[in-house]
C-alpha positions, 0 to 999 in steps of 0.5 A: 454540551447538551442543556437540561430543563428541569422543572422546579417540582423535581429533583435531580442528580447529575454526577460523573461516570467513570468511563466517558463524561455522562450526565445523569437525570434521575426522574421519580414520576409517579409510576416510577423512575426514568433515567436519561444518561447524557453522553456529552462526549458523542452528542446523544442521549441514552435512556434506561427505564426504570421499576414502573416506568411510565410506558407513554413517556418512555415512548415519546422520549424514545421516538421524540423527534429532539429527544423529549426526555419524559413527561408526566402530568401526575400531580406527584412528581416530575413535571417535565424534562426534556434533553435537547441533542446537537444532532438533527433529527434525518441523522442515524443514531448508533446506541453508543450505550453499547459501546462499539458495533459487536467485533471479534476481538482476536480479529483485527479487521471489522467491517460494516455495511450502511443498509437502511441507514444502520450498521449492518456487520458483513461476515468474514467470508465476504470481505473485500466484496463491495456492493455498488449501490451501498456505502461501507464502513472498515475499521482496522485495528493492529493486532500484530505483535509487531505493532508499536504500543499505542498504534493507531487505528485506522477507520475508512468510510467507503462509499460505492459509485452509485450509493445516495446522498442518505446512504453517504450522509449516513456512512459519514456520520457513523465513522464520527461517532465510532471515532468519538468512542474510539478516541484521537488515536485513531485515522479516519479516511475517506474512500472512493470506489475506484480511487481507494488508498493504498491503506485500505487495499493492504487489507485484502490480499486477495483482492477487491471485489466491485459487485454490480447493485445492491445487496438484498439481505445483509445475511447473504452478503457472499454466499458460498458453495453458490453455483447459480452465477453468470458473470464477468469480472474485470481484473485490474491493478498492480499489487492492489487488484481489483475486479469489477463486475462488467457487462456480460459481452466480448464489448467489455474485453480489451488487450491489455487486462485479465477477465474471468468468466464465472460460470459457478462451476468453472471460472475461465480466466481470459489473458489479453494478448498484450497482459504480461506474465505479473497479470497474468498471475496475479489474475490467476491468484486472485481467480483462485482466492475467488475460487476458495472463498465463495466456491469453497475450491471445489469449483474448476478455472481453465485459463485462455492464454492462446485462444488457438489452443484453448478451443474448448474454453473459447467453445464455452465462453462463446456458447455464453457471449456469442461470436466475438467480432471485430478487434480488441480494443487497448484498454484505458490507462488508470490515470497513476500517480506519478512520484513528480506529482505526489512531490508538490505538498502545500500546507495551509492553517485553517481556522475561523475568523468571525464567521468566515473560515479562511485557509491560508497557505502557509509553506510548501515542500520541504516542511518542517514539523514545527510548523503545526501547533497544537491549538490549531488544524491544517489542511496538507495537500500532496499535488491533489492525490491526498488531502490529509487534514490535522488536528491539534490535541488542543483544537476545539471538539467544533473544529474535529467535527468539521474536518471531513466537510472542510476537507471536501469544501478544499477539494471543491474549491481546488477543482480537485476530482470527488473521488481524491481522497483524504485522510484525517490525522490527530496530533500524535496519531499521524500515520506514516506517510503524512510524517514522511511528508516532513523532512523531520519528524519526532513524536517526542519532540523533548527527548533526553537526549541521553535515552536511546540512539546514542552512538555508545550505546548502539556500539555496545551492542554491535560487539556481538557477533552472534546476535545479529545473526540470531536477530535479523531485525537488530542487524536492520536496525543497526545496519549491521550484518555482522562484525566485519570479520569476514573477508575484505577484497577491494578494487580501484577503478583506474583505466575504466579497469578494476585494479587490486588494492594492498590489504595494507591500505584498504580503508585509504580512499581518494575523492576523486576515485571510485572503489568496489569493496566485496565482503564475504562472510556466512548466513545460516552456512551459506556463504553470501556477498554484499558488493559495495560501489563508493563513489566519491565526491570528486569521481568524474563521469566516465570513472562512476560509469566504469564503477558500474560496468565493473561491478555488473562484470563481478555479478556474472562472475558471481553468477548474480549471488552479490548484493550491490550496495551504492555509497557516496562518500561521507554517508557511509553505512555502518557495515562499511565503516565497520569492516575497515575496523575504524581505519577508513581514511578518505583523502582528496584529489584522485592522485597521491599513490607512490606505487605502494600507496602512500599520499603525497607529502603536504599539510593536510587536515584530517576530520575524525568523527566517531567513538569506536572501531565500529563507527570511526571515519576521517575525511580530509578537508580544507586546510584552514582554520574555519574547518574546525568544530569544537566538538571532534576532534582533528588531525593536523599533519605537517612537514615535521609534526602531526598535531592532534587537536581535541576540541572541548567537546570531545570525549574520551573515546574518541579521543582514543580513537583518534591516537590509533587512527593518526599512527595510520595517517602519518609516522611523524611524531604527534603533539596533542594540542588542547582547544585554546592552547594551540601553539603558533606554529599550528595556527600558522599552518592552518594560513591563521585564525578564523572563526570555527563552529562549536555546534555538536553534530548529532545523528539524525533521530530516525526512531520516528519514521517507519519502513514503508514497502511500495511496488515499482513500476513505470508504465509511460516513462515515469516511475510509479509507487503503489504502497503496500501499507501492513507488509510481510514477505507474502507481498513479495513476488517473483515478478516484483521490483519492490522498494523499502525505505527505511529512512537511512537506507533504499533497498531495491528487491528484484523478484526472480523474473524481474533481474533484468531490469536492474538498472531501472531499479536502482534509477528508480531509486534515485528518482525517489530520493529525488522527487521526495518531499521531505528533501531526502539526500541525494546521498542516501544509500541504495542497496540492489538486493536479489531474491534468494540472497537477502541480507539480514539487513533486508529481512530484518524489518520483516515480523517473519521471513522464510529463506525456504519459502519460495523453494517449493512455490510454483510459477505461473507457468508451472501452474498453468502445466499443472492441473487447476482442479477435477476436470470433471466440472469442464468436461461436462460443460464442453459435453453440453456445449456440444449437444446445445443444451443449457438450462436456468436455474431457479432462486425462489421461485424466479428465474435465475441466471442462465447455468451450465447443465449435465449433458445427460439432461434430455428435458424438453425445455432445454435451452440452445445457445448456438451453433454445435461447438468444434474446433474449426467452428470456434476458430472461423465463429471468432474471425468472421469475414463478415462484420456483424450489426450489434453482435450479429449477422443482417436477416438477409444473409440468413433468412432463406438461405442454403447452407452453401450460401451462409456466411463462414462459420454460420452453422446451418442448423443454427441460423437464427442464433446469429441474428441481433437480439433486435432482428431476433425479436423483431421476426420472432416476436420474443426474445432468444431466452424465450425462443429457447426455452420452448420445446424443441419441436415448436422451434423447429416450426416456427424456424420453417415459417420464417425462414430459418430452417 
C-alpha cells in the first residue's frame, strides 16, 4: 500500500472507488485543485488536473523521478503532498487510468510490441510475425461460444533472441501490471524465441515468422503488396511451423527441411531430398498463407520437389545465391520432448522463512490436488521442459509479484537451459495441462453430490435415441453413439481363429478369452461400424495376438470402414454396455462352454454393478466372503439356489436390475437375502464370515479435465506429443496421426496417408497411458478412428464438424499438378534471367534489396548475376567437378583462360562471376554489386584488363 504525507494546512478526502481499490487526494492550492488518485492495486499513481491548476506543480509531479505529487508555496492552501510508489523509477509505466492497452473487442487475440519501452499495438495483418531484436507482449482472451463461463486468459510475454535486458525487464513488467487489471483468472507465460509453448503457436495456424533485426516503425510492422524483398525462410516444425529468416546462401540449406526463397514476386518453395510429404505440404500452406498475407495472393510459388525437373526454378534460385557446391548437410535434430521426460513431475512449496526463501520439494508424480493449499505457492517441475508456478487465492500479493523471478531463479539453480519455459497459475484458473498433471482433479472440490454426474440422471437422457444423433457433442459426452439397437456380431477368438457366437449368449464373456463385438447402425444414412477388441484379464499372449490378427482381417473385409475400439475388461464403455442391453455377464477361466454355451456347474459369486439396462455389468468373482460390498448388490448361485444378496446400500433400481440379470445367470429358483439376515447355508457357501467393505464406489468426477489434441510423431524411436491447445477439425490433416484424450477415452485419428501406421498408433497410445503423469490406467480405452468414418463420439468435442469437409480439398500432390497462380510473374523472372539483367530497387532514397526486373528493361545500369541460365548449365553449374573456395573458383582457373580451358559449366562470357567475393574484390577493387551496376561497356574493359574477357 502506498503512504501519503499531507501537511498539516491541508485538507483531504480519501474514499473508495467503485471499480479498483483508489485513493484520493484532492488538493486546493491557490490556482485551483490537483487531484492525485492512487491505484493500490497496480502500485501507481494517476494524477487528473484540475480548473486552474498550478502548471509548475503538475509538471514535477507528472515527471518527478518518485512521483512528487504537487507542491506549491502559496501562502493560502496545500503546502506539500507527496505520493511515493513501490516502482523504481528505470521501470515503464502503462497509464492504468485507461484501463487496458486499446483491443478490439469482437477479437480474441491482441498483441503488442515492447519499442522504446512502450507498448506499441501490431496490426492484424502482421500477426505471428516476430521481430529478433524485440520483445512482444500476447494476450488471448476466449471468445468462442464454446468457452466455459469464467475461461481464463491467457498472457505470454515473448522475448526475441537478441532483445536487451531493457526491452525484457520492460516485457516482464508490463505483462505484471496487465495481469493486475486483468485479475487471477488469467495464465501468465513466459516464451522464449525458439522454444515456445504449445499454447502460444495454437494461436497462428499460419505459422510463426522469425524475422532478422528490428522493426523500424511500429506502423510498418508488415507491409503488404511489398514487392521489394530478397530473402530465405527456414521452415520447420510438425503441427506448430515456423520460419526463420536465414542467411541468403545454399549454406543455409540441408536435406531434411523446407526453404522458401522470397523474391516479392514469386516465392519458390525448396523440398529437401529427404523432407517428407507432411512437410512438403505444410511448408507449402504456410508459403501460401504467406503469400496471402503480405502479397495479398497476387504473388506467384513455384515448388523445386526434383532440382532435375525444376530448371527454370533452379535458374532463378541460382541467379540469386549462385552455384551450389558440395553436398547437402542432414539438418540438426530439434531436441523434442519425449513423453518419458515430460513424466518425471516434482513439486516443491515455496515460501520465505526470514529473510531466506527455501523451496522444499514435497512429492513427485502421481500428485494428488490436495497437496496445494491456498495460503501458499509451488513450483511444479515437469522433467525441465515446463516449470509452472501456483499460487493460492489466499497468497500474499508480495508473493504473486515475485512468481516470474522465482521461477527463473529455480530454473538457474537446476541448471535448466534459459529458454524452458514457465507458466504461472492462479488458484482456480489453472489451464489444462497443469490439471492433467494430477491424478485427480476438481474445482469444486464441495460438490453435492446429488448435482449432475449422477448415473441416473446420465441414463435418463441416454433413452433418447434421436438426440445423440442430433447432438454429437452429447453422444461425446455420454460415450454413446446411439441406443444399441443396431446389429450386434460377436466372435470368440478360439484356435488363433474367430468362432461365431449364439445370439443367445452374446453378453456371456469368459476372462480367459478374447472376443470381437462388430456393431453396425446408421449416421446421417450411412451405414457405420465400430469394431470392439475385449481382452480379458486372464487372455494369454497368443490369444491377444491372434484378437488383433483377427480383427485387421475384418478391417479388409470391411475395406478399412471399421472403427477399432480396445476394451479391457472391467472398463467397459458405455456404448459396449449398452448394446448387451444390460445382459453382459463376464465369467472366469477361459472354459465352461458345453457346446450350446453353458458355464460349468459350480458355486459361483456374481458382482452386479449398475441401475439400468443401459449401464449394467456383472463380473464373477472370488467365491468368499471378503467379496462383498455393502453397497451392490450380489449373485450367489449354488447347487440348489441362487441367493440375491442386497447390501444396505443399494437402491431400488438396481435392485431391479439385479432380479433380470440373475433369470440369465441361473434357472435355479432364487431366495433374496437382506445384509445381516443372511441364512447359514449362504454363509456356508461363501467358505464362512469375513469381513467385507461398506465404502460406495463412485464414478470417477471427470467434469474437470478437459479434451486435449496432440500431434504424433516419433522421430528416434521415442513417441513424441506437440499439442494443439484451441483445436477444431482444421487441425486435422491427411498426413496426421492425431491423439484426443478426453480422460475416459484415447481416440487415435488416422489421417488418410497415414493408414499404414495403425499399429504404431494404437502402441502410441498405450505409451501415453504409460508414461503419464497422472498414473492413468492401463485400462483406459483406445478407440482407432480413420478419416472419412468418424463417430460421433469423436466429433462430438468438435465446436463444428464438416463430414463433406475433406471432399473437395486437394492434396499435395494435386496441388503440386495444378497451378499455384499466373504464370506471368515467373516467366518473366526466367526471361530476365536469360538476358542477365537485375536491378535494385529504391526505398527512400536508398538502396534496397537486389529485385527481379522486366526483361524489357534496356537500361544501361543494369546488373548482371551470372552466367546466361539453360537448362544443361543449371544442371553442370550445381555439380561442378571442381570444388570451389568460399563459393567460388580460384583466380587461376579463370584469369586468362580460353574458353576451351575453363572449368565445366563456367560460361566463358561470364568468368569473373565465379570468383569468391574476396578474389573478386581483391583483382577488381570493388564488390560484384558495383561491378554490376556500371555500364555495361566500362565492364567489358575493365574485364580485358584483368583478364576476364
Amino acid at each position: 500500500m502506498f503512504k501519503a504525507y499531507l501537511c498539516p494546512q491541508s485538507s483531504a478526502l480519501f474514499q473508495e472507488c467503485n471499480q479498483v481499490p483508489v485513493y484520493k487526494a484532492s488538493m486546493p492550492t491557490s490556482a485551483g485543485p490537483v487531484l492525485v488518485c492512487l491505484h493500490s492495486c497496480v502500485h501507481r499513481a494517476l494524477l487528473l488536473k484540475g480548473t486552474g491548476y498550478d502548471e509548475d506543480a503538475w509538471e514535477s509531479c507528472r515527471h518527478g523521478e518518485f512521483l512528487l505529487a504537487a507542491q506549491s508555496t502559496g501562502s493560502q492552501g496545500l503546502r506539500t503532498l507527496a505520493l511515493v510508489s513501490s516502482l523504481t523509477p528505470t521501470q515503464p509505466r502503462m497509464d492504468i487510468s485507461k484501463g487496458l492497452p486499446a483491443t478490439k473487442s469482437h477479437s480474441d487475440l491482441h498483441i503488442w510490441i515492447i519499442e522504446n519501452l512502450k507498448m506499441v499495438p501490431v496490426p492484424e495483418s502482421a500477426y505471428g510475425n516476430f521481430f529478433e531484436e524485440h520483445c512482444y507482449i500476447i494476450l488471448h482472451v476466449p471468445q468462442s461460444p464454446k468457452a466455459t463461463q469464467g475461461a481464463s486468459s491467457d498472457l505470454h510475454y515473448w522475448i526475441g533472441k537478441t532483445a536487451d535486458a531493457k526491452a525484457q525487464d520492460a516485457a516482464g513488467t508490463f505483462t505484471q501490471q496487465l495481469r493486475e487489471v486483468l485479475g487471477d483468472a488469467t495464465v501468465q507465460h513466459r516464451e522464449v524465441q525458439g522454444h515456445e509453448s504449445d499454447c502460444f503457436h495454437s494461436y497462428f495456424h499460419g505459422g510463426v515468422i522469425y524475422r532478422k533485426g528490428g522493426l523500424a516503425s511500429a506502423v510498418n510492422h508488415v507491409e503488404t503488396n511489398l514487392y521489394n524483398v530478397r530473402r530465405l525462410l527456414h521452415i520447420r516444425g510438425k503441427k506448430h511451423m515456423s520460419a526463420t529468416e536465414v542467411e541468403l546462401s545454399w549454406n543455409s540449406f540441408n536435406k531434411d527441411d523446407i526453404f522458401l526463397l522470397d523474391l516479392g514476386k514469386v516465392m519458390i518453395q525448396w523440398n529437401g531430398p529427404r523432407s517428407s510429404i507432411s512437410k512438403k505440404a505444410r511448408g507449402l500452406s504456410l508459403t501460401c498463407c504467406l503469400q496471402e498475407r503480405e502479397r495479398g495472393g497476387r504473388a506467384q510459388i513455384g515448388v523445386v520437389d526434383d532440382q532435375v525437373k525444376a530448371t527454370d526454378f533452379m535458374e532463378i534460385m541460382e541467379a540469386v545465391l549462385g552455384c551450389r557446391v558440395g553436398n547437402l548437410y542432414a539438418a540438426i535434430p530439434d531436441g523434442s520432448i519425449n513423453q518419458l521426460q515430460k513424466a518425471n513431475v516434482r513439486l516443491y512449496h515455496v515460501y520465505e522463512k526470514g529473510e531466506d526463501l527455501v523451496i522444499q520439494e514435497l512429492a513427485t508424480c502421481p500428485l494428488t490436488q490436495d497437496l496445494l493449499h491456498e495460503e501458499d505457492c509451488y513450483i511444479l517441475d515437469q522433467g525441465g521442459f515446463r516449470i509452472y508456478m501456483w499460487q493460492g487465492r489466499m497468497s500474499s500479493t508480495q508473493e504473486k509479484k515475485a512468481a516470474f523471478s522465482r521461477a527463473l531463479g529455480f530454473i538457474q539453480a537446476k541448471g535448466y537451459p534459459t529458454c524452458t519455459n514457465v507458466e504461472v497459475v492462479n488458484q482456480g484458473a489453472e489451464s489444462a495441462a497443469f490439471k492433467q498433471l494430477f491424478r485427480t482433479w476438481s474445482d469444486q472440490p464441495c460438490r453435492n453430490k446429488h448435482l449432475g454426474g449422477g448415473i441416473g440422471k446420465r441414463n435418463q437422457v441416454k433413452l433418447d435415441a434421436g438426440k445423440l444423433r442430433s447432438q454429437p457433442e452429447l453422444a461425446a459426452r455420454l460415450r454413446l453413439v446411439d441406443d444399441g439397437s443396431g446389429k450386434v456380431e460377436v466372435w470368440c477368438i478360439q484356435d488363433l481363429g474367430r468362432q461365431p457366437v449364439d445370439p443367445k449368449h452374446h453378453g456371456w464373456l469368459f476372462a480367459g478369452n478374447c472376443y470381437l463385438v462388430l456393431y453396425t447402425y446408421q449416421k446421417m444414412g450411412h451405414v457405420q461400424y465400430i469394431l470392439y477388441l475385449w481382452q480379458g484379464h486372464q487372455a494369454t499372449t497368443h490369444k491377444i495376438k491372434a484378437l488383433h490378427n483377427n480383427a485387421e482381417e475384418l478391417d479388409l473385409m470391411y475395406h478399412g470402414a471399421l472403427v477399432h475400439e480396445h476394451v479391457t475388461m472391467g472398463s467397459e464403455p458405455p456404448h459396449f454396455l449398452t448394446i448387451f442391453q444390460g445382459q453382459l455377464v463376464v465369467f472366469q477361466g477361459s472354459t465352461g462352454y458345453d457346446g450350446k454355451g453353458q458355464p460349468a456347474s459350480a458355486t459361483r459369486l456374481f458382482h452386479v454393478q449398475g441401475t439400468d439396462s443401459f449401464n449394467t455389468r456383472t463380473m464373477e468373482v472370488p467365491t468368499r466372503a471378503s467379496a462383498l460390498n455393502s453397497s451392490d448388490i450380489f449373485l450367489l448361485v449354488t447347487a440348489r439356489l441362487c441367493y440375491l444378496w442386497f447390501g444396505k446400500g443399494c437402491s431400488g433400481d438396481q435392485r431391479e436390475m439385479a432380479r433380470t440379470v440373475a433369470t440369465v445367470i441361473s434357472k435355479k429358483n432364487k431366495e433374496t437375502v437382506l445384509e445381516g439376515q443372511e441364512p447359514p447355508h449362504f454363509w456356508e457357501a461363501l467358505g464362512g464370515r469375513a469381513p467385507y467393505s461398506s465404502k460406495k464406489s463412485l464414478p470417477e468426477d471427470v467434469s474437470s479435465f478437459q479434451p486435449r489434441l496432440f500431434e504424433c510423431s516419433s522421430p528416434v524411436g521415442q513417441l513424441v506429443l506437440t499439442e494443439v491447445v484451441f483445436f477444431s477439425q482444421d487441425d486435422l490433416d491427411k498426413y496426421d496421426i492425431m491423439l484426443l484424450d478426453t480422460w475416459q477415452e484415447i481416440f487415435l485419428w488416422l489421417g488418410e496417408a497415414a493408414s499404414e501406421q495403425k499399429k504404431d498408433a494404437v502402441a502410441w497410445g498405450r505409451e501415453y497411458l504409460k508414461t503419464h503423469p497422472a498414473g492413468r490406467s492401463q485400462a483406459t480405452p483406445i478407440v482407432l478412428v480413420k478419416q472419412g468414418h468418424e463417430p460421433p463420439t469423436f466429433t462430438g468435442w468438435f465446436f463444428t464438424w464438416d463430414p463433406y469437409k475433406w471432399a473437395n480439398k486437394q492434396s499435395y500432390e494435386k496441388v503440386m499438378k495444378g497451378s499455384l497462380g499466373a504464370a506471368s510473374a515467373i516467366s518473366e523472372i526466367i526471361a530476365e534471367v536469360h538476358n542477365f539483367r537485375l536491378s535494385r530497387w529504391s526505398s527512400h532514397g536508398k538502396t534496397g534489396p537486389l529485385a527481379l526486373q522486366g526483361s524489357q528493361d534496356s537500361s544501361e545500369n543494369g546488373l548482371e548475376l551470372g552466367p546466361k541460365g539453360s537448362s544443361s548449365s543449371t544442371s553442370t553449374c550445381t555439380s561442378c567437378a571442381r570444388p570451389m573456395i568460399n563459393g567460388g573458383l580460384p583466380r587461376e582457373q579463370l584469369m586468362h583462360q580460353a574458353a576451351e580451358d575453363l572449368p565445366e559449366g563456367v560460361d566463358p562470357a561470364q568468368k569473373e562471376f565465379y570468383l569468391s567475393d574476396a578474389d573478386f574484390r581483391d583483382i577488381f577493387g570493388k564488390s560484384k554489386e558495383e561491378f554490376y551496376s556500371m555500364a555495361k561497356w566500362k565492364q567489358q574493359q575493365e574485364k580485358k584488363q584483368l583478364g576476364f574477357f
